[in-house]
N, C-alpha and C positions, 0 to 999 in steps of 0.2 A: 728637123735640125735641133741640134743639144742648145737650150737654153742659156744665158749665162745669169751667174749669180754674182753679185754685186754686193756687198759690205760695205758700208762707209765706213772708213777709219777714227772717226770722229762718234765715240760712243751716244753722245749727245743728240745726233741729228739720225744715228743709222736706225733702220731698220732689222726685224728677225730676219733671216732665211725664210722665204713664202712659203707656204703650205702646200703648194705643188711642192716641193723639195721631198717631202715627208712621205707622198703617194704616187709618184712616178717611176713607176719600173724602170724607164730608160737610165736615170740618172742612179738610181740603185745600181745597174748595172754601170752605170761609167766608173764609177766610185771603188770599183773593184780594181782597175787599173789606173785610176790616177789617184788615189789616195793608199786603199791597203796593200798593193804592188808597190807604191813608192813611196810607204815608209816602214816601220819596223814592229814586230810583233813578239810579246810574249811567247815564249817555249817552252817554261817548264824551269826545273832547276837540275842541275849535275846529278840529282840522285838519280837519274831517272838511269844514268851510265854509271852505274856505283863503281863499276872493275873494269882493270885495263882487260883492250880487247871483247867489248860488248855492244852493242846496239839496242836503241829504241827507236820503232818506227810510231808513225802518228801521221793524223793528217790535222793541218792546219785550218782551222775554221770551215769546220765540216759544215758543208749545207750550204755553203757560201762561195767561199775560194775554194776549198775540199782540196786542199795544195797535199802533196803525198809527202811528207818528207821523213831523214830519218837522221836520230842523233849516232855519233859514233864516238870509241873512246879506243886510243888504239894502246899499242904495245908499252909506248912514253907517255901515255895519258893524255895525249893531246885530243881535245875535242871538236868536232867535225859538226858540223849539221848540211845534210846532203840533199839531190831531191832523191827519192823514193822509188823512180823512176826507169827503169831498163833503157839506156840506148842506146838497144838492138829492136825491140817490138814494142816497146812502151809498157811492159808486164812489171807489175810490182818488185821491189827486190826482196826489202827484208821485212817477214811475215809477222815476228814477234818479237820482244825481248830477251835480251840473256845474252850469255857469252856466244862471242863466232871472231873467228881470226879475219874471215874474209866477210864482202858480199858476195855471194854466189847466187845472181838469177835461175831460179829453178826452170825456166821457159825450154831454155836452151844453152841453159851453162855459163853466157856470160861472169863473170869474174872481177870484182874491183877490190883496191884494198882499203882501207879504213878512212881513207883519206877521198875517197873518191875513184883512185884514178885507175883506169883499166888495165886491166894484165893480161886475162887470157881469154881466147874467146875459140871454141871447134869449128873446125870446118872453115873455116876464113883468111886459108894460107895460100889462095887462087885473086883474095879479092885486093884490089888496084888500092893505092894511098889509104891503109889503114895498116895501125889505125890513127885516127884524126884526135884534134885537141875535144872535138865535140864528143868524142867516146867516149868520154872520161862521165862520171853522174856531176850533175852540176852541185858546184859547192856556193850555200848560200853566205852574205858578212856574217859575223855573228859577233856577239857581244856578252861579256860575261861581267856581272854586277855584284859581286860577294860569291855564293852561290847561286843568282837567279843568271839567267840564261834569256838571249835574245835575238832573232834573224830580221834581217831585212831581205827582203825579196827581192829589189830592185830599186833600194832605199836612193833619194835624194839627198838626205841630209844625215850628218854622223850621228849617233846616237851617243857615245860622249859626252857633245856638248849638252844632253840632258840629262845621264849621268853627275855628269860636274856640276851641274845644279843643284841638281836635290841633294848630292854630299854635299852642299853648303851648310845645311841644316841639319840631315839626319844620318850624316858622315861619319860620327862619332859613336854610331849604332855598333855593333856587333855581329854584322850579320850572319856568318858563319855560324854562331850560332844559335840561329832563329830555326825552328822545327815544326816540318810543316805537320798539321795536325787533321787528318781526314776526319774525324768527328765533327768537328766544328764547321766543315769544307762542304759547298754544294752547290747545284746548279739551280739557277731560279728560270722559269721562261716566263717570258713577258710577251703579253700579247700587245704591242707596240712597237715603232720604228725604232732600232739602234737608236740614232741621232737622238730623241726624245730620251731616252735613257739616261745620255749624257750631259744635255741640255737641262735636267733637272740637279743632278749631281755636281755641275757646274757653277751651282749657288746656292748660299743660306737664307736664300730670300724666303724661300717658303715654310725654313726651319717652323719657326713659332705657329706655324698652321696647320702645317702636317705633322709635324714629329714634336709632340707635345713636350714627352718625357726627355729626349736630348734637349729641348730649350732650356727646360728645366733645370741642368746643367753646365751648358756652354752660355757663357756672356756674348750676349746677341748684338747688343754697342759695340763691342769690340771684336767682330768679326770679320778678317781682313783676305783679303785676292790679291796677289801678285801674280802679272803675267809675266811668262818669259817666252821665249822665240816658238817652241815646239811643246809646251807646256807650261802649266798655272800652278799655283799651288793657294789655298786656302787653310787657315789658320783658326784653330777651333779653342780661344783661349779662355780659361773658367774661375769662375771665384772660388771655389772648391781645390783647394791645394791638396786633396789629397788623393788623387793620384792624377799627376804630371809627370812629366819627362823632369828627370831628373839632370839639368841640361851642364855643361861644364862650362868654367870658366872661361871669356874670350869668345862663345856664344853667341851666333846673332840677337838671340832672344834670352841671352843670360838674365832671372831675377824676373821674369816673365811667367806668370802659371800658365805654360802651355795644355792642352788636354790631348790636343789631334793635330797633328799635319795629316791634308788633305792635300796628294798629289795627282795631277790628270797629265796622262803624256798622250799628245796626237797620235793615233785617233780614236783607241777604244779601251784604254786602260785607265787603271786607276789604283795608286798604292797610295792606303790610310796607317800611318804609322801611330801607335797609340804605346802608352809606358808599355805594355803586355808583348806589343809586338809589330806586326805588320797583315794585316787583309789586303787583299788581291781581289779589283775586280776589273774581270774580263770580258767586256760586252761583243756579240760575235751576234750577227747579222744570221737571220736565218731568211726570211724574205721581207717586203716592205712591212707586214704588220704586224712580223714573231721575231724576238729577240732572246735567246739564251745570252744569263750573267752567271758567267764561272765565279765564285766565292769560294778563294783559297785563303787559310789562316795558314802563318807564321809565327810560332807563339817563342816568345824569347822568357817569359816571367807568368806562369799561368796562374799564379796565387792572384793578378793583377786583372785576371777575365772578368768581363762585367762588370765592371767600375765605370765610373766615372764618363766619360764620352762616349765609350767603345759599350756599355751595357744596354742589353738586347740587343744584340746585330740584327738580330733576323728579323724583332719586329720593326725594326727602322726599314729593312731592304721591302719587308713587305708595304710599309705605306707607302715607300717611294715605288713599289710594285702596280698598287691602287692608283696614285694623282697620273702616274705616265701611260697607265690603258685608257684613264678620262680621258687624256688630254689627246690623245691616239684617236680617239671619237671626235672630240672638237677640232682636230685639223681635217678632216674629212667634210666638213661643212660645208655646204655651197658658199657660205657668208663670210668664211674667215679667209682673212686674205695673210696678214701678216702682225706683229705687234713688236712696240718700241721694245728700248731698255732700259735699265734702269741705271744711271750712271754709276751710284754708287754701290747697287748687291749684283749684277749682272756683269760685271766685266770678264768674268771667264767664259759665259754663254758666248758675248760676243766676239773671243779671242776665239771658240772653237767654230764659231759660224763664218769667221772669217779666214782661218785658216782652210776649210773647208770651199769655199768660195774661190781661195789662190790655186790652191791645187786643181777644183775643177775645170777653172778655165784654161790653166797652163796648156 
């Protein structure tokens, strides 16, 4: 019988998520339909559709969900994100990128158009009510954020409403045009549970002990967590005004040296906005003790790379690459059962361990 996980609401008295959480097969597998089935994932951005009438297929958190899907861009440019999926026999549809007017299942000719919905199908002029609404390839929500690009699978809750959050703050960005930068861009794998991943990324607690050289310039007193319903955000502000967000008037944080906004959206993202630009990280489950981190840059000002918050990415991703394989060892312990929080650096740990805990009982 599936366990339940319990969060107190009261940062004060709760407890972590137990460390069976972190080594449990079963619950890795629930976690796939009550959390990353029911809420929304990263997809990529528009370029990936550059021209009307094109297609990208992909599969979704390979090794994981290994969800087939496929973007589409049609004749009005309107974009699609479809499954991937034949059904007629369950045969892949679209193999590659590039332009194509239709879907055309190579299996046995099946036929859809950009939008999904079925048109022609051989040989199936004998067969009884078809064709049905369920012929059509299933079309997932999707959500478009400047140029980034978003599905939910079988989402619970709007993505919007997290959306309109983070424009609170970094609304006045530019996004359109931020330019993704494959140099800069990479996979990191972790040998450690997702969750651990996040769980560290989710507080500056350990800033000043692991990541010497960012303490170094982020003011560590002034280090602040807001949580909100479906995501936190963490505020990286520095005595070093030279280079900040150059923020406008009317500003939450007008007259403020900001260095980083540090955004986490339920349940495996993470967008760091910095003067240069925006990184992207995408934590994606491979099994309970391997974790690939997609590191995607966004560079809007690359005179500004390396400065100030944002210099060395890579060796910041590798120490927090180091402390979350330790710590991937210390939950495996016959001894460790579970640990407090910490009220004042830990309130985003406990916002995703509890959100985490609502969804799996649901």
């Amino acid at each position: 019988m599936m366990m339940k996980y319990n969060i107190n609401p009261d940062i004060k008295k709760a407890e972590t998520l137990p460390a069976s959480f972190y080594k449990d097969a079963e619950t890795l597998e629930l976690l796939k339909d009550k959390v990353f089935l029911s809420s929304w994932q990263w997809i990529g951005d528009e370029n990936q559709v550059p021209l009307s009438q094109s297609v990208h297929p992909f599969v979704l958190l390979d090794g994981y969900l290994t969800e087939p899907m496929v973007l589409t861009k049609n004749k009005a440019d309107e974009i699609s994100c479809l499954s991937n999926v034949c059904t007629h026999r369950g045969n892949l549809v679209a193999l590659n990128s590039g332009k194509s007017k239709k879907l055309n299942c190579f299996y046995h000719g099946r036929r859809f158009n950009l939008k999904g919905e079925f048109e022609h199908m051989p040989e199936f002029e004998q067969t009884e009510d078809f064709p049905r609404p369920c012929d059509n390839l299933h079309k997932f929500p999707l959500k478009k954020w400047g140029p980034f690009l978003f599905a939910g699978l079988s989402p619970s809750f709007d993505f919007q409403q997290v959306i309109d959050k983070m424009n609170e703050r970094i609304g006045f960005l530019p996004f359109d045009d931020f330019t993704f930068d494959a140099s800069i861009s990479q996979d990191y794998l972790v040998n450690a549970n997702w969750a651990l991943y996040c769980d560290n990324y989710l507080e500056g607690f350990h800033v000043p002990f692991v990541h010497p050289d960012l303490n170094a310039v982020l003011d560590y007193g002034s280090y602040t967590t807001e949580v909100y319903e479906y995501c936190n955000l963490q505020i990286g502000y520095t005595d070093e005004a030279v280079e900040v967000f150059d923020l406008p008037e009317g500003h939450i944080d007008y007259g403020k040296n900001v260095g980083a906004y540090y955004y986490w959206v339920f349940p495996n993202m993470m967008f760091n906005f910095y003067p240069w630009g925006l990184s992207i990280n995408i934590v994606k489950p491979i099994d309970m003790n391997r974790t690939k981190v997609a590191f995607l840059a966004y560079v809007l000002d690359p005179t500004k790379l390396n400065q100030g918050a944002s210099q060395d990415i890579d060796k910041v991703q590798r120490e927090d690459e180091f402390v979350v394989e330790q710590v991937q060892k210390g939950v495996r312990s016959s001894f460790y059962k579970a640990g407090r929080f910490s009220p004042t650096q830990e309130k985003g740990v406990h916002h995703f361990h509890t959100l985490l805990s609502r969804f799996l009982n649901a």
